[in-house]
N, C-alpha and C positions, 0 to 999 in steps of 0.2 A: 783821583790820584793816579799819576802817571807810574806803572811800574818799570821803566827804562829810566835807569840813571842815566843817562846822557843820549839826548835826546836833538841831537845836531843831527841824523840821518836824517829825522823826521821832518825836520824843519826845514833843512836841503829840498826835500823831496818833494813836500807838502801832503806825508804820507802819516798814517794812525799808528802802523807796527811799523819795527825795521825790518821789513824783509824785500828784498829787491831781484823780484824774477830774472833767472840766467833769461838771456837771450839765443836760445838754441837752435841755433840756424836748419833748419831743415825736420827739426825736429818741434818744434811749438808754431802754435801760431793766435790768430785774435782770442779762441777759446779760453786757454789758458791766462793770455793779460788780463783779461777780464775776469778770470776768474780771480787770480791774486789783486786787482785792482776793486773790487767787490769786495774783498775780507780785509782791504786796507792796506794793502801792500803796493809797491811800483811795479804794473805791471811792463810787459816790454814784448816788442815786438821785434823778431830777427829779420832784419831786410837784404842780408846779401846775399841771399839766394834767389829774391823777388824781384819780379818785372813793376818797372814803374806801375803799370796798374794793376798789378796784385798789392801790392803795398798801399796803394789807393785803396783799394776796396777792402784791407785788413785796417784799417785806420777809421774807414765809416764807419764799419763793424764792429770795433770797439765803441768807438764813441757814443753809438747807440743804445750800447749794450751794459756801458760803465757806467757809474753814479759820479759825472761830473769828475773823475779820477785822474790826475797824470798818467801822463803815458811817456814812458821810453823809447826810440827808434833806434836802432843799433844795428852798425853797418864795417865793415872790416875797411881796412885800411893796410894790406897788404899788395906786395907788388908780383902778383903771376909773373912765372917764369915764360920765357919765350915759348911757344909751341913749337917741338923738334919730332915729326913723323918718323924720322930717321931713328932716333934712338927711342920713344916708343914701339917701335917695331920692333927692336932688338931686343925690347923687354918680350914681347908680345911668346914670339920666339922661343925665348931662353924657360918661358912659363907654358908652351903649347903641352910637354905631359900631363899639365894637369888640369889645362882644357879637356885632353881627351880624357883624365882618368876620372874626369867629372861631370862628364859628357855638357861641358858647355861650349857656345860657338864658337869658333877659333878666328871665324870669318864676322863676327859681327866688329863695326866701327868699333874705334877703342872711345871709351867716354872721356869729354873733356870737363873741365870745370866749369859749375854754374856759379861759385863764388864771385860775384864784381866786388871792386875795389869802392870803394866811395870816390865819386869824381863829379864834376860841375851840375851834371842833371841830377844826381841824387841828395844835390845840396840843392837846386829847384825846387825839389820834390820837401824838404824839410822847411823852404822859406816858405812854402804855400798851406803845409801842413800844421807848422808852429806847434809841435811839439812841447813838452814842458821839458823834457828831460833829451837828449842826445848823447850816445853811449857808441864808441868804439874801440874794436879791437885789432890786435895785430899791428900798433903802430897809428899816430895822429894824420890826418889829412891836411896837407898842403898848408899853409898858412893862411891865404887868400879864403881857401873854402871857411876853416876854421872862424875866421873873420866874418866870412859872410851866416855862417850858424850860429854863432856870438851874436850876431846882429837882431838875430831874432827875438833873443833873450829867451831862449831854454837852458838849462842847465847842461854843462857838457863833463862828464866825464869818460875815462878811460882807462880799462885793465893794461898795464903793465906787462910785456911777455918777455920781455929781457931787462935787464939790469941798468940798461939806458936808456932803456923805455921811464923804467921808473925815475931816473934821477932829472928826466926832461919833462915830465906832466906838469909840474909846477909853473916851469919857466915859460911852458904855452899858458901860462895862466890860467888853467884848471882848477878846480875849486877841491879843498881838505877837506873833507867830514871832520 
């Protein structure tokens, strides 16, 4: 006897419980999907911080290591701003007291983002990996990619982070729980 009255995640998913691992970019990685993929949950792997072959070699690792379990790959879908030296500098600057009053380097590079966007190679990377599940945030990717993910037949869904985000998941054909 099933204790979940409604039992469409499960079925979505092709998962035992409903519990569906965040994708914590920078902060989780294979250990974790496998572990919640091991107790019957969807585990998930965060790829926008990962170089095509680190996400190569988080995908063996699970797959190795999971009981035949879906796996999530989830990838952002935002647009980086321009890179402006110029006006990081004037941050840099306007914060140098407390570079010194924290004795950190005033003179070390300022760090840029390692966040990538989902774009043509990391939709390669999913038509080769096939996936069960495709999970992004921050906004859907291009139509074309979309298309070419769909094609694969993994499941794709997507968090919602604005108000239009949400009222347009459907109309890219996105699947309801």
């Amino acid at each position: 006897m099933n204790r979940w009255p409604d039992t469409r995640i499960l079925e979505l998913f092709n998962i035992a419980l409903p519990i569906l691992q965040a994708p914590m970019a920078g902060a989780t990685g294979s250990a974790m999907a496998i572990a919640v993929a091991n107790a019957g949950g969807l585990g998930s792997l965060p790829c926008a911080m990962l170089t095509p072959d680190q996400i190569l070699e988080e995908v063996a690792i699970f797959r190795q290591h999971s009981s035949n379990a879906p796996l999530n790959l989830n990838f952002f879908c935002h647009q980086p701003p321009p890179r402006d030296d110029a006006r990081a500098e004037r941050w840099k600057l306007a914060l140098k007291p407390y570079y010194q009053e924290l004795g950190a380097d005033f003179d070390a590079p300022t760090p840029v983002s390692s966040r990538a966007p989902f774009d043509s190679d990391s939709c390669a990377l999913v038509e080769n990996l096939r996936p069960e599940v495709v999970s992004f945030h921050f906004g859907l990717p291009k139509q074309a990619l979309l298309d070419r993910v769909r094609a694969t037949g993994a499941t794709i869904i997507s968090s919602a982070s604005t108000v239009e985000e949400a009222g347009a998941s459907p109309g890219e054909g996105l699947k309801k729980p």
